[in-house]
C-alpha positions in Angstrom: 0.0 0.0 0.0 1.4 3.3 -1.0 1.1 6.6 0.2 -0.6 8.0 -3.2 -3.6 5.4 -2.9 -4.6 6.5 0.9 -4.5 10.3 0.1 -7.0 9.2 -2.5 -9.5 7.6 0.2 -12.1 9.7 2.4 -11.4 10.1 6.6 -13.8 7.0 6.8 -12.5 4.6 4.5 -8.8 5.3 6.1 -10.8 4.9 9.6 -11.8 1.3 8.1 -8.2 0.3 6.9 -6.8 1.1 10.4 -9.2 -0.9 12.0 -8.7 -3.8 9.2 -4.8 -3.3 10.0 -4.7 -3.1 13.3 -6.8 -7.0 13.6 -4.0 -7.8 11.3 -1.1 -7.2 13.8 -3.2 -8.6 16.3 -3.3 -11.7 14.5 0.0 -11.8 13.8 0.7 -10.9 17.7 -1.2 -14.1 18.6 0.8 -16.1 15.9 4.4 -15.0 17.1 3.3 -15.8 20.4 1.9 -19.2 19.8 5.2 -19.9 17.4 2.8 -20.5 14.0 4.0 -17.4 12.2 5.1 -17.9 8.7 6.8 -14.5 7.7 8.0 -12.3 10.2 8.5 -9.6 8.0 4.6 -8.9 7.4 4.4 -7.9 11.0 7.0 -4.7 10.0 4.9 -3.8 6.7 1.5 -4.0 8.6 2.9 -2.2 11.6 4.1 0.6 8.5 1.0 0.3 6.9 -0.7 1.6 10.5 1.8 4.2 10.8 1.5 5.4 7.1 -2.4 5.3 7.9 -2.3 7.6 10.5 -0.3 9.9 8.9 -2.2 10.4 6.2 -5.3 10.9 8.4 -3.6 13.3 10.1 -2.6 15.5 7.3 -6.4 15.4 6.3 -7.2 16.6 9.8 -4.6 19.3 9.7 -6.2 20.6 6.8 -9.5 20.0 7.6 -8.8 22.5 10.3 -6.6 25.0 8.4 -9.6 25.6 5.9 
């Protein structure tokens, strides 16, 4: 997921991807701990993917509130 394609999405879609994300890494929270975990490097791109959401809503916030 890129930064281009969440600039493009409304406040509640981006609310709706964070929330998809975020049962994601819990998921893959519950598979490191029980030792089932296949690729340990999805849990750094989902754990991006949250951060780059928030950003992004952020922004949209920010200028939400400038205007």
């Amino acid at each position: 997921m890129n930064a281009n394609e969440l600039r493009d999405k409304t406040p509640d879609q981006l609310r709706e991807e964070l929330q998809n994300l975020k049962k994601e890494a819990f998921n893959l929270r519950f598979q490191q701990a029980t030792g089932s975990m296949e690729s340990t490097a999805r849990m750094r791109g989902v754990k991006r993917d949250v951060a780059r959401v928030k950003t992004i809503l952020n922004q949209k916030a920010a200028a939400a509130a400038a205007e």
